[in-house]
N, C-alpha and C positions, 0 to 999 in steps of 0.2 A: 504494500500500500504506500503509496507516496501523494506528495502535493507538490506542484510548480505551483512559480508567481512570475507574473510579469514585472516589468522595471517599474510599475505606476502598482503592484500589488491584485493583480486579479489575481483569482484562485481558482486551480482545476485539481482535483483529484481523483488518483486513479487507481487501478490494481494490476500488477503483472508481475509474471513470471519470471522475466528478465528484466531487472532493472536499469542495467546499463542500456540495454539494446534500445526500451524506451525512450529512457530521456535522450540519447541520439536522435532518435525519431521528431519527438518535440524540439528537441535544439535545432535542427536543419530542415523542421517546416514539412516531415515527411507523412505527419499524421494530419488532414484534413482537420477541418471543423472548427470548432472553439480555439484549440488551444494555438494554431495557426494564424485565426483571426486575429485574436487580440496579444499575440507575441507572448506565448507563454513559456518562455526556458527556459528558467533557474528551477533548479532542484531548490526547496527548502525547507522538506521534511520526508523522513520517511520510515517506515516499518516493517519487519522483517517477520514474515509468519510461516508455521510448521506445514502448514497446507494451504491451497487456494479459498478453500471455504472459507477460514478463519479468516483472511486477507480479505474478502469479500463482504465479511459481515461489520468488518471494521471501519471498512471502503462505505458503506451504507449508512454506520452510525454518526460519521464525522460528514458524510453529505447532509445529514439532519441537522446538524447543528446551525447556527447562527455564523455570522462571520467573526463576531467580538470570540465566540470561545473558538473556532481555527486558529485565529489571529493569537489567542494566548498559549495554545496548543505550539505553534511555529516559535515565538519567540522565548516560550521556558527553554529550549533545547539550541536556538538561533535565534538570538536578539536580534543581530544584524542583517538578518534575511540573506545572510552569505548564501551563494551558489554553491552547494555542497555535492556535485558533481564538475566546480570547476579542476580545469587538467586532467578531467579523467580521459580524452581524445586526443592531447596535443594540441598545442595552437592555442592559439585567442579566436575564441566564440564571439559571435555577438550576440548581444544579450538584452 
């Protein structure tokens, strides 16, 4: 389960398998839709589950929520909304 934000903080979150291969995906615009629209690339949160189920159900409980508690969820663990997939590809991303 993870969350991207954009540079202005919109918030998408999602659930996969592969993590890396994801946020590659949303970092070079490869995934249609929202997260493309409004430039959603920085990794800056995420979580690591024993099965897809559990990953799924946790993916549904934090889409419930409000933005104030994501928002506090993202910053107990990254205040600075650092990109915590930066250098995982080499190079300077934009972001």
């Amino acid at each position: 389960m993870y969350i991207m934000a954009s540079a202005s903080r919109v918030l998408y979150t999602g659930v996969t398998s592969d993590l890396f291969k994801r946020v590659y995906e949303h970092k070079h615009g490869l995934r249609p839709g929202f997260t493309a629209r409004y430039n959603v690339t920085r990794l800056v949160h995420f979580e690591n589950f024993p099965g897809m189920e559990s990953a799924i159900i946790r993916e549904k409980q934090i889409k419930g929520w409000r933005r104030t508690k994501k928002v506090a969820l993202i910053e107990a663990a990254n205040p600075g909304w650092s990109d915590l997939a930066e250098g995982w590809f080499g190079g300077a991303m934009a972001t």
